[in-house]
C-alpha positions in Angstrom: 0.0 0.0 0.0 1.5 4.1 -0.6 2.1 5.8 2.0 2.2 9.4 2.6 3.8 12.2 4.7 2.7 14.6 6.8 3.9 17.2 4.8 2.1 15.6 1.8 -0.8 15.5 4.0 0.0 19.4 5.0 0.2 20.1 1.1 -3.3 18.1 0.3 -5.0 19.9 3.3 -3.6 23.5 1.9 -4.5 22.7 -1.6 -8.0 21.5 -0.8 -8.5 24.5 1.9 -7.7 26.9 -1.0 -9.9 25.6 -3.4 -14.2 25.5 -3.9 -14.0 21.7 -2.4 -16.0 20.4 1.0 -13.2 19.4 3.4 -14.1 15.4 1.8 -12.2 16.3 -0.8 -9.2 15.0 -1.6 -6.3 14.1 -4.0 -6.3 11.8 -6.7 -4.0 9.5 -8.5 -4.9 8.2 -11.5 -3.3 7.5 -15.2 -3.8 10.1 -18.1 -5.5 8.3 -20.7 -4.0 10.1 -23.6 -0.1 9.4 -22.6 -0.9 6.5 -19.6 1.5 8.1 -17.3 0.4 9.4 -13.7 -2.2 12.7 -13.5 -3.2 14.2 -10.0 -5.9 16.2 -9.2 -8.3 17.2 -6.6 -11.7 15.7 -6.8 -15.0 16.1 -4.9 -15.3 12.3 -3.7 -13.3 9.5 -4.3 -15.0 7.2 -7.9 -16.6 4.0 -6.2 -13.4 1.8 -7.5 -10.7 3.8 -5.6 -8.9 3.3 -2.7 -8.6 5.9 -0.3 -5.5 6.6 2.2 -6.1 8.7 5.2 -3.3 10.6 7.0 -3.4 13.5 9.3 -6.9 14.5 8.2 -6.0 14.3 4.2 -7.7 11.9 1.9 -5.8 10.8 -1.3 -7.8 8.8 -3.5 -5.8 6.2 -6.2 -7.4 4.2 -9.3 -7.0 0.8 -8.5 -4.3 0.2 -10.8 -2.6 3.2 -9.6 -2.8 1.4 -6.3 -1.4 -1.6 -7.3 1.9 0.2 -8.9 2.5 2.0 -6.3 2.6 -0.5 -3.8 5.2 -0.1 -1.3 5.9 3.8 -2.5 5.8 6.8 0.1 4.3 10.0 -2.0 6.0 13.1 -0.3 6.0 16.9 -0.5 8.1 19.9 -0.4 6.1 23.1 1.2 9.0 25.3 1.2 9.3 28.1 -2.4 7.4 26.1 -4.9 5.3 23.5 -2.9 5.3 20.0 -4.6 5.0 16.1 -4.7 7.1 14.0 -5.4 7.2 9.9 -5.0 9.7 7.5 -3.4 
């Protein structure tokens, strides 16, 4: 299963705070149909199908086979000048 930081739980809760979303929003990892690699981005609910992490009050929501590949990976973040995520 992924894991995530607090400070990518910090990011997801600033992002989602900023934003028009209810506080059940989260951030979501799924595959870009167009080039298959990896898209983010914040959505309203988790899709029936996903599988949602929890951490510090932040939801991240992955497509199942999104999941599966990134078994065992931690996603993180840097908050500092251009906040960011990046995966380990």
């Amino acid at each position: 299963m992924i894991t995530m930081t607090t400070e990518a739980a910090t990011l997801i809760t600033h992002l989602i705070n900023d934003s028009d979303l209810p506080d059940s929003a989260g951030l979501r990892l799924g595959t870009d149909p167009v080039v298959g690699s990896l898209a983010m981005s914040l959505s309203r609910k988790p899709r029936s199908s996903d599988v949602v992490i929890h951490h510090g009050g932040a939801l991240l929501f992955l497509a199942p086979t999104v999941a599966d590949s990134l078994n065992g990976r931690t996603l993180r973040a840097q908050l500092e000048d251009r906040p960011a995520f990046y995966l380990t």
